[in-house]
C-alpha positions in Angstrom: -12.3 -4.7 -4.8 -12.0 -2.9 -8.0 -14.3 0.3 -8.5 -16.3 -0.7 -11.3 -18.8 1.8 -13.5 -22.0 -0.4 -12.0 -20.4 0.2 -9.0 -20.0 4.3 -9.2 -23.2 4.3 -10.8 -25.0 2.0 -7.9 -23.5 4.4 -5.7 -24.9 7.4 -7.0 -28.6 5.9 -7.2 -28.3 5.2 -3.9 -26.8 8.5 -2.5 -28.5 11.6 -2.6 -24.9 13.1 -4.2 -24.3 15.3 -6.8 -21.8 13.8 -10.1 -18.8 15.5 -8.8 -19.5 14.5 -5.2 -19.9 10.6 -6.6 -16.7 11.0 -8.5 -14.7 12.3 -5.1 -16.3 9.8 -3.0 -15.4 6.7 -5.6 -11.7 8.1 -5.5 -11.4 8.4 -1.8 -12.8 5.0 -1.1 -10.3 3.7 -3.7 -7.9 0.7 -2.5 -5.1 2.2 -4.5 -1.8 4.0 -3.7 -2.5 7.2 -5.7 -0.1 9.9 -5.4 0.8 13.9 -6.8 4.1 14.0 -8.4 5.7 17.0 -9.4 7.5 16.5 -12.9 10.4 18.9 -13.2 12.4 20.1 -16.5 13.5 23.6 -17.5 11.5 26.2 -15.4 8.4 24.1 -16.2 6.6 22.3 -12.9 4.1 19.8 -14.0 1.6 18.5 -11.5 0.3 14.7 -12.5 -2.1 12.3 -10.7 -0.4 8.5 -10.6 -2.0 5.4 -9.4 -0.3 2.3 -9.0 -2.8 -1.0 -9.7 -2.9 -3.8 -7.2 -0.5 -6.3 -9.2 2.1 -8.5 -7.8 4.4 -7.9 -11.6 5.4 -4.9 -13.3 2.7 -3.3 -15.1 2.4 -1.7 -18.7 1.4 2.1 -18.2 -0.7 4.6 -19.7 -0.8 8.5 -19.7 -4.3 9.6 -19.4 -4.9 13.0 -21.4 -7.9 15.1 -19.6 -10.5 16.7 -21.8 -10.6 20.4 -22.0 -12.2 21.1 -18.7 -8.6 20.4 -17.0 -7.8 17.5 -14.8 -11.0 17.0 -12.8 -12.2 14.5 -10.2 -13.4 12.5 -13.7 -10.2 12.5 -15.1 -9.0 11.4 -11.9 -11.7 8.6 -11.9 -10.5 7.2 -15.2 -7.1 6.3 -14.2 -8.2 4.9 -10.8 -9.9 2.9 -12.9 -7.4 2.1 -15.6 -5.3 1.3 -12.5 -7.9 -1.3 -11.4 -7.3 -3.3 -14.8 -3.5 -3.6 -13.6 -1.9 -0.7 -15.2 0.0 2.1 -14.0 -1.8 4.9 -14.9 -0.6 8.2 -14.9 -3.1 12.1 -15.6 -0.8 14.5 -16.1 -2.3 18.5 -15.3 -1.5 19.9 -18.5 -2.5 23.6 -17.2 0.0 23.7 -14.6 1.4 27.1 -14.2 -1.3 28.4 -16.5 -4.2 28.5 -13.3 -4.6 31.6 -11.1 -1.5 32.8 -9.2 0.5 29.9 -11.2 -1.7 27.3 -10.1 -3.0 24.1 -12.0 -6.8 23.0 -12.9 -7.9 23.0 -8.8 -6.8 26.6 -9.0 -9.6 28.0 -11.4 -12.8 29.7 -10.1 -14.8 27.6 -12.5 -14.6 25.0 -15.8 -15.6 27.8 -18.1 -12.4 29.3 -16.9 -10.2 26.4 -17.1 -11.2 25.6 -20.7 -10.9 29.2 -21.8 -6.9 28.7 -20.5 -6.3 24.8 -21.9 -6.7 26.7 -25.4 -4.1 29.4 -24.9 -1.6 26.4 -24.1 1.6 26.4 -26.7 1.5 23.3 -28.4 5.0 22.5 -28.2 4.3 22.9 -24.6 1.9 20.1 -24.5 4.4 18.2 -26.2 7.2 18.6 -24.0 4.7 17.9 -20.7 4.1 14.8 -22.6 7.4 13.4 -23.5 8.4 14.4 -19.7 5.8 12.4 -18.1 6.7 9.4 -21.1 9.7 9.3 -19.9 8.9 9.7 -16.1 6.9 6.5 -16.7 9.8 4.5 -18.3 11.9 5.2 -15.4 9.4 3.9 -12.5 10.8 0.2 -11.4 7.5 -0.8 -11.0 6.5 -0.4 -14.9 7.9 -2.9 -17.5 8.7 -1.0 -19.8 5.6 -0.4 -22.2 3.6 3.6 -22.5 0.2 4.1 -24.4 -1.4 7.0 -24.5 -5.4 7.4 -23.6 -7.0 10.8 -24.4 -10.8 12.0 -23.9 -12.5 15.1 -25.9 -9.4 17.7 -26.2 -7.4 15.2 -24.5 -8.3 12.6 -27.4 -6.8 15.1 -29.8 -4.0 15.9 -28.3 -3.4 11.7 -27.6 -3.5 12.1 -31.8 -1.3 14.6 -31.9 1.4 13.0 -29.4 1.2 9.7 -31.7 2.9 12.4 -34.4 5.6 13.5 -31.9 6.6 10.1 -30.0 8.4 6.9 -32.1 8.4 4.9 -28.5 4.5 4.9 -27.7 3.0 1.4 -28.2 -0.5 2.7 -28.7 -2.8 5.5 -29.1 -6.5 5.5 -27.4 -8.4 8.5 -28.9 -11.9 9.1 -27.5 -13.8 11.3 -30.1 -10.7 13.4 -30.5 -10.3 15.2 -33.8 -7.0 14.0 -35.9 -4.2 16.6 -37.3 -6.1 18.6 -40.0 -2.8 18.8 -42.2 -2.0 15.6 -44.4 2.0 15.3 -43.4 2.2 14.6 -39.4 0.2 11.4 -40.1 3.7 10.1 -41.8 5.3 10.6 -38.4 3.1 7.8 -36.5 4.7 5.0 -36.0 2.0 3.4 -33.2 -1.4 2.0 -33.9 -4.5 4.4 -33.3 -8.0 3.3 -32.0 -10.7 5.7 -32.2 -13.8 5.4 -30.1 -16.4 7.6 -31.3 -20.3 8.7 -30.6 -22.6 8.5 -33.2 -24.3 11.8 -32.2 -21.2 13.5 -32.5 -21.0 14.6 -36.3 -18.4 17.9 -35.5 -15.9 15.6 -34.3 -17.1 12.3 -36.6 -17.0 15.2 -40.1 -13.1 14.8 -39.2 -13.0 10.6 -39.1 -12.4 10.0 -43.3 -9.8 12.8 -43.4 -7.7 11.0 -40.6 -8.5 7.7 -42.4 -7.6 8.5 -45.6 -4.2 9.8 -44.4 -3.5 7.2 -42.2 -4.2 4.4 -44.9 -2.4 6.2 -47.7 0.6 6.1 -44.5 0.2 1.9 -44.5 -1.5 2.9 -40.7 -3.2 1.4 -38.2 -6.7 3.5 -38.0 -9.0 1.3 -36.1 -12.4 3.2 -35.1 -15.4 2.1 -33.3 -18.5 4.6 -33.3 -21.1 3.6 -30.9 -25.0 4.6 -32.1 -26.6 6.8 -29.8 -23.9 8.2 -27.8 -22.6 11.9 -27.7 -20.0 13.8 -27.6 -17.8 12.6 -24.1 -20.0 9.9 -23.6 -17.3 8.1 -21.5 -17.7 11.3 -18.6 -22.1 11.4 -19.5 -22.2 8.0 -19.2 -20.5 7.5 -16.2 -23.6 10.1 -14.5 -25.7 9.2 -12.1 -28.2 10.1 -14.5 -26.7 8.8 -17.3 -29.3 7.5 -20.6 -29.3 4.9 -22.0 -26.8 5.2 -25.6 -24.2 6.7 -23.4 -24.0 4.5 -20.1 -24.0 1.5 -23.2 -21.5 3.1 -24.9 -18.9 4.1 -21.7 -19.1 0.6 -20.8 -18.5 -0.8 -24.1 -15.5 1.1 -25.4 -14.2 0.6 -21.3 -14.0 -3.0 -22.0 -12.2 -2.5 -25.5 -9.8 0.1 -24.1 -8.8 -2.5 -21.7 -8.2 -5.3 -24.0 -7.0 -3.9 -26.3 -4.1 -2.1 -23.7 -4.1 -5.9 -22.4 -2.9 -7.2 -25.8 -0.1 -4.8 -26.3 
């Protein structure tokens, strides 16, 4: 049975559990095969989170880019869920080797220390963790072939980013993630972009006509949705327990377009 939001959030009414607690229990009552795989070039280990989905053909694959809070439970969450739409889904830990003693995300005392690491992280780093795991995902028999790239907050920014670095991806999935500020990388994408945006969220939204401008005057695709009501990572506040109204809405919403549109590729 696929883990649906209703489902998570059912789950959480019912429960007296805490968000994280709901997010654990949803991915340890998941039917899928998820696994830790330890992506190796250079001296560089990078730890990534991969679920398989429950198909009987090979399935198109995304790489799921975690916000700046490190690869969470949540993070986690979204690609079990991807996974349950028939992809292979794959959350790389992009501050592997930066956590205490070496470690990754799971390794910091707290998210205030995670996030204070994710933006001391070389950007040709980030980069290089992402063409590994691209091309980690082009190798597995079990995927046909076809790599988008999903990205949430800093995540969404760095999915932007990638689109500037990678000729091979077939889409970009940026959730209210800022695009590059300079006008010449936007000549480098070669994919199509779709932004999903919250209409309370005018640091990151200040940013959208820049990133249109530039990808027009480019002949890009820039396809952006913003959803009223909803803030800033509405796709992790809207998957609460707790969650209001504008952002439960808009979660579900831009779920459903992120999986047809990765459907249609």
């Amino acid at each position: 049975m696929k883990i649906t939001f209703s489902l998570i959030l059912l789950i959480g009414l019912l429960l007296p559990l805490s968000a994280q607690e709901v997010f654990t229990k949803a991915l340890n009552e998941s039917p899928r095969h998820h696994e830790w795989v330890k992506l190796e070039y250079g001296d560089r280990t990078l730890h990534s989170f991969l679920v398989y989905p429950e198909v009987s053909d090979k399935a198109k694959a995304v790489i799921l880019i975690h916000e700046n809070r490190g690869l969470n439970d949540w993070a986690r969450l979204m690609a079990d869920q991807l996974a349950a739409e028939g992809f292979i889904v794959i959350a790389p830990d992009l501050l592997s080797g930066a956590g205490p003693n070496g470690g990754k995300t799971s390794d910091f005392p707290d998210t205030d220390a995670a996030r204070e690491a994710i933006y001391g992280l070389s950007a040709d780093q980030v980069t290089q963790d992402l063409q590994a795991v691209d091309a980690y995902l082009r190798s597995l028999p079990a995927a046909n072939g076809t790599v988008a790239v999903a990205g949430f907050c800093w995540g969404g920014s760095q999915t932007f980013r990638y689109a500037t670095n990678s000729e091979d991806i077939a889409a970009a999935f940026v959730f209210y993630g800022t695009g590059p500020k300079e006008d010449a990388p936007y000549a480098q994408i070669k994919a199509p972009v779709y932004g999903f945006y919250g209409g309370n969220d005018a640091r990151v939204n200040a940013t959208l006509k820049h990133s249109a401008t530039q990808m027009r005057a480019n002949s890009l695709a820039f396809e952006q949705v913003i959803f009223d009501g909803a803030g800033h990572a509405f796709m992790r506040s809207g998957s609460l327990p707790n969650a209001d109204g504008p952002n439960a809405k808009a979660r579900e919403a831009a779920f459903a377009r992120l999986v047809e549109l990765l459907e249609g590729l």
